[in-house]
N, C-alpha and C positions, 0 to 999 in steps of 0.2 A: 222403393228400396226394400227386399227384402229383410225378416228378422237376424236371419244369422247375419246379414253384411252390417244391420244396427247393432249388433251385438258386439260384432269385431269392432268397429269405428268407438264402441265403448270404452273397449278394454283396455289397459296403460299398465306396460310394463310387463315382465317376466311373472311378476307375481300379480298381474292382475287388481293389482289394488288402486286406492283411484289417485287423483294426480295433489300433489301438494305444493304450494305455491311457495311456501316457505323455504325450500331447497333448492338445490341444483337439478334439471330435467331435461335431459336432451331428446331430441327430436327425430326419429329415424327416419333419413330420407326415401328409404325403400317403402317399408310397411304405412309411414306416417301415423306410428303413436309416439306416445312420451315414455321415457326410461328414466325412474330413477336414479340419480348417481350411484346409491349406494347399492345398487343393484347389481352393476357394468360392473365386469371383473378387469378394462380394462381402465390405469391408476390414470387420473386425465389431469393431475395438476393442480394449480390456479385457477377456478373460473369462478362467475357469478349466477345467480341465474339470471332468466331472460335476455341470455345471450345470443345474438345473430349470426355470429362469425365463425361457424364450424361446420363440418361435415360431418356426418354420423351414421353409421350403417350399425343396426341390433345383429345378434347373432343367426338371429333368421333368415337375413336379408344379405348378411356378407357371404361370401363364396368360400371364404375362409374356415366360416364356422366360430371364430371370434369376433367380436365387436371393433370395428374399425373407426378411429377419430381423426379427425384432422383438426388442429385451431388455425386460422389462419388472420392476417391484420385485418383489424375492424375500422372502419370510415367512423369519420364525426358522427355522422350521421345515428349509425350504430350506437355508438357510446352513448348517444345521449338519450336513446331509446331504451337501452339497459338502463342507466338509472335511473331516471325519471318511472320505469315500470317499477326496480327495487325500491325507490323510497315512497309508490305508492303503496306498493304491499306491507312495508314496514308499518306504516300508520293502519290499513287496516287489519294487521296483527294485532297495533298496540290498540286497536278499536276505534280508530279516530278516522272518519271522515274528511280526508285532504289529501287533493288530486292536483294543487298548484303548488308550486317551488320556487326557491330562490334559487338565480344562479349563483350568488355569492356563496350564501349561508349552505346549499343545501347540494346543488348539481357539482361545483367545480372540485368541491370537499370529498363527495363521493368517487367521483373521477379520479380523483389524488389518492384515495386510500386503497381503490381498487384497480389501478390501472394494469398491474401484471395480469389479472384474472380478466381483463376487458380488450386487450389487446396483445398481439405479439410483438410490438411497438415497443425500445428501448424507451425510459421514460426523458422526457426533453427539459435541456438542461435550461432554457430560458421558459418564463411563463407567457410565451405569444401564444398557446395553444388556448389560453382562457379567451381570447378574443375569435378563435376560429369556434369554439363553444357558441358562444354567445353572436354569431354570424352564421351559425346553423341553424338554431332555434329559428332567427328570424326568419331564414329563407324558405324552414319548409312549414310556418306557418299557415292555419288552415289545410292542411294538407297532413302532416304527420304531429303538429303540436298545435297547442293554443296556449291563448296568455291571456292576464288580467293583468290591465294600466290602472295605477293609481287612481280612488277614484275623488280625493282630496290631495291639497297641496301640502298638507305633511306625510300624506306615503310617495314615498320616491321611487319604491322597486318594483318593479315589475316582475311575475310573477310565469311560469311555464311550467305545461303539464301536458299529456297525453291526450292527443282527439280525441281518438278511441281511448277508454278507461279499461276496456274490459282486457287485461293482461292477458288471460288465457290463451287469447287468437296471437299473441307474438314467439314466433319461433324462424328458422332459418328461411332462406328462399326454397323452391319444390327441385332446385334440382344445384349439383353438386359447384358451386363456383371455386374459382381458379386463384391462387393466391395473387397476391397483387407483387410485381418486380421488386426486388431491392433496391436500394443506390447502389450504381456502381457494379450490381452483381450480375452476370451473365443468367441467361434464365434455358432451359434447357425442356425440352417437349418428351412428356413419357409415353407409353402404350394409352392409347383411345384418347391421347389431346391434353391430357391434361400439364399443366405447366409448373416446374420449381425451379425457386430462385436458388443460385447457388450458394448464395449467403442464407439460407435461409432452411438449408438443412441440419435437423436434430429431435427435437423429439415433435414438433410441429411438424414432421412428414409425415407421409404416409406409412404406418405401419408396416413392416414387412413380415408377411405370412405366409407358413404352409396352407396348404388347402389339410383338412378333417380338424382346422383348429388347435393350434399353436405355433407361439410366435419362434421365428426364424431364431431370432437371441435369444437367449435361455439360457438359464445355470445348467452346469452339468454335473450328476451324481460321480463322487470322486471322493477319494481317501475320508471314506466314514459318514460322509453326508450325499444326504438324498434331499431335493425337492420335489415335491408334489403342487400345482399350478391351480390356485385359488380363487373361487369366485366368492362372492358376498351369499348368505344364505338368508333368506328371505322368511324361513321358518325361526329365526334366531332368535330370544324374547331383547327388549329392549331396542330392534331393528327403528324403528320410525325415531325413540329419542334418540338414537344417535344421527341419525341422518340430518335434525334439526339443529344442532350443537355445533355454535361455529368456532368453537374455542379449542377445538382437536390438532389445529398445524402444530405440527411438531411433535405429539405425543403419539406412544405406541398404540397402533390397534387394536382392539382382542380380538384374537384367534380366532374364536369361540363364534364369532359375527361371520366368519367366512367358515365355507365347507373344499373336500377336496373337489377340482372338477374332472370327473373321471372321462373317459374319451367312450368313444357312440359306439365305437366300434375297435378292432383287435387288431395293430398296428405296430409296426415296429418304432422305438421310442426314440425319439429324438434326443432327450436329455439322458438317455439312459443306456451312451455307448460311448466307443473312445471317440476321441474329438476328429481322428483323422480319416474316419468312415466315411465316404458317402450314402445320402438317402436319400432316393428316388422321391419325387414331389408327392407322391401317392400312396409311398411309407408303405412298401408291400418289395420291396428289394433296394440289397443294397452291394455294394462294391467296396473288395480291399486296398486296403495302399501299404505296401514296403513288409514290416514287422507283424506279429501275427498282433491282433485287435478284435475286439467283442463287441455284442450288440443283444440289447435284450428284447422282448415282445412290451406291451403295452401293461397284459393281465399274465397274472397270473394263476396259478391252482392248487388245490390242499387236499382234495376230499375228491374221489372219481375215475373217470378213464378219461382220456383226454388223447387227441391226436389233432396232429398236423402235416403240413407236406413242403419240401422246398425242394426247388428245380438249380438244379447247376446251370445256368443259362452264356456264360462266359466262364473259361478256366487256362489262363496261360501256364504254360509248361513249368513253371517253375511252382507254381499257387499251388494253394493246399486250404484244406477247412477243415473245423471241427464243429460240427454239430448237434444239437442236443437240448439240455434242461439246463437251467443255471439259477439256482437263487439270487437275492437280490444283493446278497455281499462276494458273489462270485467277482472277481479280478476280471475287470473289463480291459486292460491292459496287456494283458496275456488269455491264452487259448482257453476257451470251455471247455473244463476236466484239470483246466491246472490247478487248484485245489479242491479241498473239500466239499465245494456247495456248488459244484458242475460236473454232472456227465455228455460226454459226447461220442461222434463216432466220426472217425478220419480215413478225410477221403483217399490219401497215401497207405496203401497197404491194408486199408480198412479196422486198422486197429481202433480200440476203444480207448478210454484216457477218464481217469479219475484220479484224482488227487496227485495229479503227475506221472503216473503209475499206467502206460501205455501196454494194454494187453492183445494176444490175437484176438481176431473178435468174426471177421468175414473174410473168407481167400482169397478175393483181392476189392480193392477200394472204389468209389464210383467218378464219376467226371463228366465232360460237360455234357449236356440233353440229360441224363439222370434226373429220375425224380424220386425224392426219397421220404421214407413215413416216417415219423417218429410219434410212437404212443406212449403215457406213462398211464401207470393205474397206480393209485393213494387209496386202499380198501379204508372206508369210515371205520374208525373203532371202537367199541360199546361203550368206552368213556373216550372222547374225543380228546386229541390230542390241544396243544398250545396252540397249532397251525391250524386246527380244525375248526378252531372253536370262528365265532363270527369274528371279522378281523379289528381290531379297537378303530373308535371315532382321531383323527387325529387332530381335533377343536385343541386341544392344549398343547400344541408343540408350536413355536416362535414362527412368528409370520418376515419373513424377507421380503425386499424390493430389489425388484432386478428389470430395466430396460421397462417402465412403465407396464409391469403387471406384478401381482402379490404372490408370492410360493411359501407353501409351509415347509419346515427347515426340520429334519431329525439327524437325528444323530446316533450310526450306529457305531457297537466296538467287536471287529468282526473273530478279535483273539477272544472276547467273550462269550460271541455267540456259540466258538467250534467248540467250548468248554459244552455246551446245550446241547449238541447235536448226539440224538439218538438214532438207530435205526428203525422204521417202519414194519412191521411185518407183514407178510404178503406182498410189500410194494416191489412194481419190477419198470423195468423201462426195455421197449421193443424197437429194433428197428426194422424199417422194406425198403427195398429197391425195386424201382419198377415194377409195382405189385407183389412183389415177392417174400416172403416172412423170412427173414433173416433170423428170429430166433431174440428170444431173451440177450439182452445183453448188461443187466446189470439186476441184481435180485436185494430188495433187503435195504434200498437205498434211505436217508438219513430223512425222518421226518423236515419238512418246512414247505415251502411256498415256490413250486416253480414255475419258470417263465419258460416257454419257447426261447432258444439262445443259440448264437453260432459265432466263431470267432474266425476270421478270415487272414487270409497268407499272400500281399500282394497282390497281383492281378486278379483275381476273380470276383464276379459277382452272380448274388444266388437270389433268385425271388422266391418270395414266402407266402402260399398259400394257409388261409388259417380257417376257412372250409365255408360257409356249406355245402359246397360243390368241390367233391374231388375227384382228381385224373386216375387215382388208386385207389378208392375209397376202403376204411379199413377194415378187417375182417368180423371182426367183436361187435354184436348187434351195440352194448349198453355201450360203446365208444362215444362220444358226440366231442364235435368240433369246435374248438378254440372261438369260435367263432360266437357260441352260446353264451362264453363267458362273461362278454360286455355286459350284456343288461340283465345279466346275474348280479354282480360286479356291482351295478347302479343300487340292486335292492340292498346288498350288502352293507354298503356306503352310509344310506338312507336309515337304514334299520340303525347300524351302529350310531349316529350323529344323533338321531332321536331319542336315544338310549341314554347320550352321554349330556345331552341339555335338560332332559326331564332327572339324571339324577344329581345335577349340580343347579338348578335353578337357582336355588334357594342364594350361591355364590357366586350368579355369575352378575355382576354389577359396572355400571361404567362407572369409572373412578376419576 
């Protein structure tokens, strides 16, 4: 075997660090390392460790882009191999040397305290189950357990523990099993074989995901509140004591332990439009329905020249769009330019729209095959503005649970903000059509933070190029493409979090 493939076979986890027994660590059946629980951004419940009963796919290995779990019912067999491995690591925690158990005192007690986290098994209202315990030990004797009989006639109880001692080597089977039927429940076959019981759907299914990484359910940014989609941050201080601490059900998390997780690449948002949009699986177009309705990009920009391009690819007779820039307190319920933190440019007549304020703008409007530029330029200013500066960590804003993953919660007040808004000087926004310079169309626009944005009119849909390859590419060498901004975006993030842990160390405490 090569170095690097030892190297790989070393490594455990996102953060590379080495495996801890004392936790929760699931097993990825793609790659086959271990991931820390407190690592996985997605939220998995109840479990134990040295659990057999689940499915796992890391971020690297799901198609998604997010971490996929599935728990599914554990056999006797299973449970008794979970505790029997926990109560041997318990003792060598506490330092003690003991690899045999009671079933009384030690197996049936642990089964009873931990059964949610050990199975998806409703728990049974008679105690027969202690007898199928204790009818499993013996069967896979030599085989997956062993025991010590009394070896005088005042010890009565016999004793079970693990063939194998060495915990480490127990994790799931190497390839993805099938949940087992319910009573009573019809069971129903998905895409590539796999099988669910119909009583048995909820958070024990399979995840349902977009592909580039985020889940299908999701809050949605709306009346003041934004969420941003959290993973655990691995550079956190305190990271390992909390992970060890099992006395955390029910209390709140800190923030501060998770970072935002920004996306890879420049997409249109999922959480981040009206509800009744469609978005194409691949988050690069999307389609109107009925009333006019918004959508914003992924990233946004503060500082630069920045362009993009979107194709009118469908447009029935009655549809219409408004195209353009939009901050993040722009009105997603109505068109880009109907207030003050959107401009756009419409495809009826070609007028322009800011703040409701519908001006001439091009002699007449574009439609379907159309393809269109829109560039803004933000000139840096010799003392940067609010918008300019690096964007804050957002470690201190309240962590939400939504549909088993974590999202940071703000909260803005958007009659506060318009109180802020200044203008920029030099700043302009350009449009093209079909290669064409359309000309300045908005000069002097309000310093902040904007996104690629379009608000759609019923039937139409527009796919959004966000570069680096364009059908028009734009005229301005120092222009660069939406595209860049992601793993801008990433240093940003990274920069600011580091900023805001090194200057609160000293407070940031598990309590």
């Amino acid at each position: 075997m090569s170095n690097k493939a030892s190297e790989q076979q070393r490594q455990v986890c996102y953060c590379n660090k080495d495996r801890n027994l004392n936790i929760i660590e699931l097993w990825c059946l793609g790659c086959r390392r271990w991931f820390h629980e407190s690592c996985i951004s997605y939220q998995l419940g109840k479990l134990v460790p040295f659990m057999l009963n689940y499915a796992f796919y890391c971020k690297n290995c799901s198609p998604s882009g997010l971490e996929t779990f599935r728990k599914i019912q554990a056999q006797f067999q299973q449970m008794c191999i979970t505790a029997l491995a926990n109560l041997q690591q318990y003792e060598a925690k506490e330092g003690r040397d003991k690899t045999l158990f009671s079933v009384d005192k030690d197996i049936l007690p642990f089964i009873e305290m931990h059964w949610e986290g050990l199975t998806t098994m409703s728990r049974r209202v008679t105690n027969t189950w202690h007898q199928t315990i204790s009818r499993t030990l013996q069967k896979d004797l030599g085989i997956l357990f062993r025991q010590e009989v009394p070896k005088d006639e005042q010890e009565t109880e016999v004793l079970y523990g693990l063939k194998n001692t060495d915990v480490t080597q127990i994790h799931p089977a190497t390839s993805e099993p099938a949940p087992a039927k319910a009573r009573g429940g019809k069971r129903r076959t998905l895409p590539g074989g796999d099988v669910v019981s119909k009583k048995a759907r909820g958070e024990n299914a399979a995840l349902k995901l977009m592909t580039h990484g985020y889940p299908v359910d999701h809050p949605f940014n709306k009346d003041g509140f934004r969420y941003v989609l959290a993973e655990p941050d691995p550079n956190a201080p305190h990271r390992q004591e909390f992970d060890e601490m099992n006395d955390w059900q029910g209390r709140r998390i800190p923030s501060w332990l998770y970072r935002a997780m920004a996306p890879s690449q420049v997409m249109l948002a999922l959480h981040d439009r009206a509800t009744q949009l469609k978005v194409t699986e691949g988050r690069t177009a999307v389609t109107g329905d009925k009333g006019y309705a918004s959508i914003r990009a992924t990233h946004f920009v503060s500082r630069g020249t920045w362009y993009y391009e979107a194709t009118i690819t469908e447009m029935a007779e009655n549809a219409a769009t408004r195209i353009g820039f939009a901050q993040a307190l722009a009105n997603l319920q109505a068109p880009i330019g109907f207030d003050k933190f959107g401009y756009s440019w419409r495809s009826r007549k070609g007028t322009k729209f800011h703040d409701s304020r519908g001006l001439h703008y091009s002699d007449e409007g574009y439609g379907k095959g159309d393809t269109l530029g829109f560039l803004i330029h933000l000139p840096v200013e010799a003392t940067p503005t609010r918008h300019q500066k690096l964007p804050p960590s957002i470690k201190d804003r309240p962590l939400v649970r939504f549909k088993n993953h974590l999202y940071f919660e703000e909260r803005e007040d958007a009659a506060e903000e318009v109180k802020k808004l200044t203008p920029l000087p030099n700043s302009y926004i350009k449009f093209f059509r079909n290669g064409e310079d359309m000309r300045v169309a908005f000069e002097g626009i309000y310093d902040g933070q904007y996104y690629p944005a379009l608000g759609l009119y019923r039937a139409v849909t527009v796919s959004l190029n966000f570069g680096p390859d364009f059908k028009f590419p734009p005229p301005l060498r120092d222009a660069r493409p939406f595209s860049d901004r992601a793993q801008e975006y990433v240093k940003e993030l990274s920069k600011a979090d580091t900023a805001y842990l090194t200057e609160n160390y000293n407070t940031l405490r598990l309590e």
